[in-house]
DSSP file (Angstrom, degrees, kcal/mol; ACC not computed):
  #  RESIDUE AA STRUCTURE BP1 BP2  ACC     N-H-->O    O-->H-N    N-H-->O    O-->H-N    TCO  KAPPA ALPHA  PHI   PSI    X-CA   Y-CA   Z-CA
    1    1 A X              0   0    0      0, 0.0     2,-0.1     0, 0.0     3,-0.1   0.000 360.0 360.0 360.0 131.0  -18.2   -4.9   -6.9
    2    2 A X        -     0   0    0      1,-0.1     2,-0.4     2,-0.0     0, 0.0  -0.292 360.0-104.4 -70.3 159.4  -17.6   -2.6   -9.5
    3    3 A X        -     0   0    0      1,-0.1     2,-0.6    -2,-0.1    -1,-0.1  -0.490  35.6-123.5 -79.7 146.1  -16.1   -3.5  -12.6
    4    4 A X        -     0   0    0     -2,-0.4     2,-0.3    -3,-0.1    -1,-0.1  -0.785  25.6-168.0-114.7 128.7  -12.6   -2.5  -13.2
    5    5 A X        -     0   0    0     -2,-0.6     5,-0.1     1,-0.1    -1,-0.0  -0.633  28.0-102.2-116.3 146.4  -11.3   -0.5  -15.9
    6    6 A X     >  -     0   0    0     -2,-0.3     4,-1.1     1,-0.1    -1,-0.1  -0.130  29.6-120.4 -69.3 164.1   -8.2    0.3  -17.4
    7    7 A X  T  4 S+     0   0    0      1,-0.2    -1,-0.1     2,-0.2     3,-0.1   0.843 118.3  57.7 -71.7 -13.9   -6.5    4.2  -16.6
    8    8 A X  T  4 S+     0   0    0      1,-0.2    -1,-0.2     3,-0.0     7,-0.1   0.955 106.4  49.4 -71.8 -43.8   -6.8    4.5  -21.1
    9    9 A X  T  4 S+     0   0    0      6,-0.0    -1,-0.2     2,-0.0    -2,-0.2   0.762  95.5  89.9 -71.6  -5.0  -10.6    3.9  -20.6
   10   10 A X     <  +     0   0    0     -4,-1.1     2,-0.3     4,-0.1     3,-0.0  -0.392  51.1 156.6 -80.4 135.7  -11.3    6.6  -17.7
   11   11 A X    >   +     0   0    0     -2,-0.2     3,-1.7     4,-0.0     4,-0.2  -0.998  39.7  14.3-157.7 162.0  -12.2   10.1  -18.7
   12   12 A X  T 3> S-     0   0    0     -2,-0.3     4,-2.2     1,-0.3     3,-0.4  -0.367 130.0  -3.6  75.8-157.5  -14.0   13.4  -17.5
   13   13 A X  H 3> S+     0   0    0     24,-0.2     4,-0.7     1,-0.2    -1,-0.3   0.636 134.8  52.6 -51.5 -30.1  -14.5   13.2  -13.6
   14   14 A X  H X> S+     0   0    0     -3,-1.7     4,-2.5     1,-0.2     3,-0.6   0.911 105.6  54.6 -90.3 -39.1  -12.9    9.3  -12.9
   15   15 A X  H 3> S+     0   0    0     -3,-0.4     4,-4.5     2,-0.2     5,-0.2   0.948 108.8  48.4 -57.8 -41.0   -9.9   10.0  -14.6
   16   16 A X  H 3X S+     0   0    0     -4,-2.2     4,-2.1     1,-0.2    -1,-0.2   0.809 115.9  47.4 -58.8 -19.3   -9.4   13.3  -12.1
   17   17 A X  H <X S+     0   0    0     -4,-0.7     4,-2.1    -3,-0.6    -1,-0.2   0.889 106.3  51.1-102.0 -31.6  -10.1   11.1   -9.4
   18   18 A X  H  X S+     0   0    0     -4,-2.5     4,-2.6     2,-0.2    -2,-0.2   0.824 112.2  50.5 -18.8 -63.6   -7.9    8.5  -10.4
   19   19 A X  H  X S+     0   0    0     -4,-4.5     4,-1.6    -5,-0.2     3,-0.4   0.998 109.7  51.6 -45.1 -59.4   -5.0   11.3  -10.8
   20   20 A X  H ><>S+     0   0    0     -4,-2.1     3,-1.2     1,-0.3     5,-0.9   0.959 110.4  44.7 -59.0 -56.5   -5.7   12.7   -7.3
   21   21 A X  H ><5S+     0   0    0     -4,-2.1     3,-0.7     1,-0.3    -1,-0.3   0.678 108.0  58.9 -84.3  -1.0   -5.4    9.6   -5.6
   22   22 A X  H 3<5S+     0   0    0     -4,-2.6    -1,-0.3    -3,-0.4    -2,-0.2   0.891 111.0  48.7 -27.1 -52.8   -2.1    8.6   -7.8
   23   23 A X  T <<5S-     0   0    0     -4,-1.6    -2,-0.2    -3,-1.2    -1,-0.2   0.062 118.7-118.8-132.0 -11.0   -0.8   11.7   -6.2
   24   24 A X  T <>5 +     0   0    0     -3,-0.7     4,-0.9    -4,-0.3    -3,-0.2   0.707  61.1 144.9  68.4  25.8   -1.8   10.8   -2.9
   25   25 A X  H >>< +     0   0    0     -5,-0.9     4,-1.8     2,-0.2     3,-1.3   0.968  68.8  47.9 -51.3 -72.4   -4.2   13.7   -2.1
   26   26 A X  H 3>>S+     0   0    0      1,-0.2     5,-2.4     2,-0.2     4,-2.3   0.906 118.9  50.8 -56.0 -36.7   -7.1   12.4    0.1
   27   27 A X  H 345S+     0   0    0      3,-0.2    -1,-0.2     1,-0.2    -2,-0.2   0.660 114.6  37.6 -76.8  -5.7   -4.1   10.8    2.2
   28   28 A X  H <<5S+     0   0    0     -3,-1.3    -1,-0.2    -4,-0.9    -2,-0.2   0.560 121.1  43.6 -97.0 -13.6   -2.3   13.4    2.5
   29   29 A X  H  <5S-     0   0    0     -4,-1.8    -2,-0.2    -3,-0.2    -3,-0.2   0.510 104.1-125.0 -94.9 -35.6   -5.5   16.0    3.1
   30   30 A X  T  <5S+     0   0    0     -4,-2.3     2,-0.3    -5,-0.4    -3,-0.2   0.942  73.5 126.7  80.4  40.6   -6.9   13.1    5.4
   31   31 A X      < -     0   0    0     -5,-2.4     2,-0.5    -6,-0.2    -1,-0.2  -0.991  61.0-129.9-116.0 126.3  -10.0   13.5    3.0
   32   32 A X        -     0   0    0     -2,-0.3    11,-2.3    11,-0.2     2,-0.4  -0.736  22.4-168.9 -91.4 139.9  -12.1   11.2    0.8
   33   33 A X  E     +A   42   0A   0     -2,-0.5     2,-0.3     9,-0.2     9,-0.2  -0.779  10.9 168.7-120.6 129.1  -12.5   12.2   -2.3
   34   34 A X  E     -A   41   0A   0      7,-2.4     7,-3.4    -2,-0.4     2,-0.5  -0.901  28.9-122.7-153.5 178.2  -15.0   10.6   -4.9
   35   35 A X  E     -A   40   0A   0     -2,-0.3     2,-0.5     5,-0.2     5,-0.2  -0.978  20.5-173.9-144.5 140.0  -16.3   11.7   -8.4
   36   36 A X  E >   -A   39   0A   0      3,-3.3     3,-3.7    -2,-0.5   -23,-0.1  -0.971  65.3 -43.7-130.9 129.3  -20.1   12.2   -9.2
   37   37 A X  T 3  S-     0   0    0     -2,-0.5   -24,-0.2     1,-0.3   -23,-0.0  -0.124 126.2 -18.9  34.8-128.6  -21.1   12.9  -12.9
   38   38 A X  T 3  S+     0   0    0    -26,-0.1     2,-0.3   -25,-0.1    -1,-0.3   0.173 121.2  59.8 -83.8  32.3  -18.5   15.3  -13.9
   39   39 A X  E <   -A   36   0A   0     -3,-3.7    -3,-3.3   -27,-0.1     2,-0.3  -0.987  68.7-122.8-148.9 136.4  -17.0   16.8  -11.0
   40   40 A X  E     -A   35   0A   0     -2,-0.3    11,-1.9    11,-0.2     2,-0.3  -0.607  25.3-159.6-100.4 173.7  -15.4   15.7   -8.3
   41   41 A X  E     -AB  34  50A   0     -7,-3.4    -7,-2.4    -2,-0.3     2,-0.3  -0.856  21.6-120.1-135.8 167.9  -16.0   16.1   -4.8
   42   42 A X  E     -AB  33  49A   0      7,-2.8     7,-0.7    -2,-0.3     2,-0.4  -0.797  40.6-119.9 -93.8 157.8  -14.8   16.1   -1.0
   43   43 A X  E     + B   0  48A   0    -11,-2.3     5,-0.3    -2,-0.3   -11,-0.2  -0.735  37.6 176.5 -87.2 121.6  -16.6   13.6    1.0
   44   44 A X        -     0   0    0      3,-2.6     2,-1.7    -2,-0.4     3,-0.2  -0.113  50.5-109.8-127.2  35.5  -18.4   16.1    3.9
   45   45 A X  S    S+     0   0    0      1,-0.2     3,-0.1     2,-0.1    -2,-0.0  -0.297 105.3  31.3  54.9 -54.6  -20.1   13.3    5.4
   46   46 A X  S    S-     0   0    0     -2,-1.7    -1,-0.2    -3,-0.0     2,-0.2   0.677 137.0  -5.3 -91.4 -11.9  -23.9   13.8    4.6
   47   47 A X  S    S-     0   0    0     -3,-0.2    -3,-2.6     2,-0.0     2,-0.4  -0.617  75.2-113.1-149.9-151.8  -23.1   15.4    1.4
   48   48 A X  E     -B   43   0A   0     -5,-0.3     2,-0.4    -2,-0.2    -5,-0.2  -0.984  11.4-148.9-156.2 132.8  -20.1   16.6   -0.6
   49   49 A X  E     -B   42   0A   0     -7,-0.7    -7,-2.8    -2,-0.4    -2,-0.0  -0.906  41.5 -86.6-118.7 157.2  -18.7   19.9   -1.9
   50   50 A X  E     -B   41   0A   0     -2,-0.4     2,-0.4    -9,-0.2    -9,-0.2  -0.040  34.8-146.3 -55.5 146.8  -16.7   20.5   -5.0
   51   51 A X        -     0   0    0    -11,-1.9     2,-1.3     2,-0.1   -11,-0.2  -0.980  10.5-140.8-118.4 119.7  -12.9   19.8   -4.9
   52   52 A X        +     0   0    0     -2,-0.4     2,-0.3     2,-0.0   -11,-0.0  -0.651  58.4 125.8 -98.6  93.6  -10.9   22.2   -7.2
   53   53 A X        +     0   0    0     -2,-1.3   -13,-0.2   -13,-0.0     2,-0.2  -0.829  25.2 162.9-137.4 148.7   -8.3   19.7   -8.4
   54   54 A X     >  +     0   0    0     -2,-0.3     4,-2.2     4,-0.2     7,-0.2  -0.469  10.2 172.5-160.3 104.7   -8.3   19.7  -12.5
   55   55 A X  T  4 S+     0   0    0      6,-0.2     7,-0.1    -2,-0.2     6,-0.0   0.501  79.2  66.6 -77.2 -17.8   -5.1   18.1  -13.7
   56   56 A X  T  4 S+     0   0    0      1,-0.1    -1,-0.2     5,-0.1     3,-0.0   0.981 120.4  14.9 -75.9 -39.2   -6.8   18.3  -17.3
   57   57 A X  T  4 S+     0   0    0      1,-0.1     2,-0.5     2,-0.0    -2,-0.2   0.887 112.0  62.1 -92.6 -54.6   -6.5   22.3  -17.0
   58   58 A X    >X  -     0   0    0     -4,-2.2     3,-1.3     1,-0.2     4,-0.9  -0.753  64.3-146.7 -99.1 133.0   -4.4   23.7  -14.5
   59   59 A X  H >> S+     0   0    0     -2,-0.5     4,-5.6     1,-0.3     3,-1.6   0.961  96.1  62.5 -45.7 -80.2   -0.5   22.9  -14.8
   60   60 A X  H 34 S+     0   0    0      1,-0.2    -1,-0.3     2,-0.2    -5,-0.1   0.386 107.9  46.8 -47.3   5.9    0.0   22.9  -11.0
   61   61 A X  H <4 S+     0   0    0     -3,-1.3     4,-0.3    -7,-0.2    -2,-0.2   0.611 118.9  34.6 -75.4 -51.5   -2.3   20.1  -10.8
   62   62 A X  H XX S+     0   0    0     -3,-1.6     4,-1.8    -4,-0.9     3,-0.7   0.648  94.5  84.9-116.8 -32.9   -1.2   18.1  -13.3
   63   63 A X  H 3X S+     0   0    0     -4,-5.6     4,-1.7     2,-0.2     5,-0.2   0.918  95.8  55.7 -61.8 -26.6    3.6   18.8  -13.1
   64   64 A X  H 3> S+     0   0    0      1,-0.2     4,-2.6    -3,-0.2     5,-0.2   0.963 111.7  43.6 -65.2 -38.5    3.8   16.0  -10.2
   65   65 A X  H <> S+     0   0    0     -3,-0.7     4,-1.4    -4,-0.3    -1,-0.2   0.764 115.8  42.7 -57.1 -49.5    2.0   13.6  -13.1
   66   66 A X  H >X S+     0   0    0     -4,-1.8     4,-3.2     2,-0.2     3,-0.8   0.998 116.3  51.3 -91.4 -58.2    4.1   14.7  -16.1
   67   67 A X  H 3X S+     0   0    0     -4,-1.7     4,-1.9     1,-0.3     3,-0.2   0.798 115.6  43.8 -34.8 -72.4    7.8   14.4  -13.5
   68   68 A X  H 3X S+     0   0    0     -4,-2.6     4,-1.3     1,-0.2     6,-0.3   0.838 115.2  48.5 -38.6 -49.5    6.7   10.8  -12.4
   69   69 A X  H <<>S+     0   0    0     -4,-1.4     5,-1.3    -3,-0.8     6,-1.2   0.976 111.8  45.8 -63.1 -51.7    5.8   10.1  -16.0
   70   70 A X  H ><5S+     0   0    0     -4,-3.2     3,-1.1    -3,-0.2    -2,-0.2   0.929 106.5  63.6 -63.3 -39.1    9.2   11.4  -17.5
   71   71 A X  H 3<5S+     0   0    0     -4,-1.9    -1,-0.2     1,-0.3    -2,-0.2   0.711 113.4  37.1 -33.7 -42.8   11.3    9.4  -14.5
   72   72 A X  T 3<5S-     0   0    0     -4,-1.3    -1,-0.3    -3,-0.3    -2,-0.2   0.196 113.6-114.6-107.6  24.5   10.0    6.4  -16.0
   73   73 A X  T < 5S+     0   0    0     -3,-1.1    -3,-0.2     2,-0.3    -2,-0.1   0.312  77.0 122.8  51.1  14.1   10.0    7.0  -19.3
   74   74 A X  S   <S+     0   0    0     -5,-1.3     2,-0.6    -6,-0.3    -4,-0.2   0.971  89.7  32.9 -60.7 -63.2    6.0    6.9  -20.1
   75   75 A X  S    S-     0   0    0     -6,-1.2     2,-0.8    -9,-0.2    -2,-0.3  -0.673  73.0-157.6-113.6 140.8    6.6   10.3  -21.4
   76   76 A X        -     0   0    0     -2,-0.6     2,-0.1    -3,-0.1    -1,-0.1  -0.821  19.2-150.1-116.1 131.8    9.6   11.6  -23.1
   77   77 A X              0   0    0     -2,-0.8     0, 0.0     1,-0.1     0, 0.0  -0.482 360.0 360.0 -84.1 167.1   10.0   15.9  -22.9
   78   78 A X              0   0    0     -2,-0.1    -1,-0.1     0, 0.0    -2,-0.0  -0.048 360.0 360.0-158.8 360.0   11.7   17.8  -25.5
């Protein structure tokens, strides 16, 4: 079993994958979703192709994450 780490210590590819499935992607896409060096991927059964999700860059990735965070006060906007 892998060892389990907190969301501060995640970065780079685990953290994205960690976002998407907060966000409920692969269950709502009916897809698995996994992260290999620095990229994540879709699960295509013998292999995997790149998944264009980057919450670190693109905005529209990333406003369900900031709403949810401001709702509960983790982050306060100004």
């Amino acid at each position: 079993m892998p060892e389990k780490k907190s969301i501060q210590d995640l970065h780079g590819a685990d953290l994205t994958l960690w976002a998407a499935r907060a966000q409920g992607i692969g269950d709502r896409k009916r897809i698995k979703l996994y992260a290999s060096g620095p990229c994540l991927y879709r699960d295509t059964g013998p292999g995997g192709e790149p998944f264009p999700f980057r919450p670190d860059s693109h905005l529209g990735d990333t406003a369900v994450l900031i709403h949810e965070m401001a709702e509960v006060g983790i982050l306060t906007l100004f």
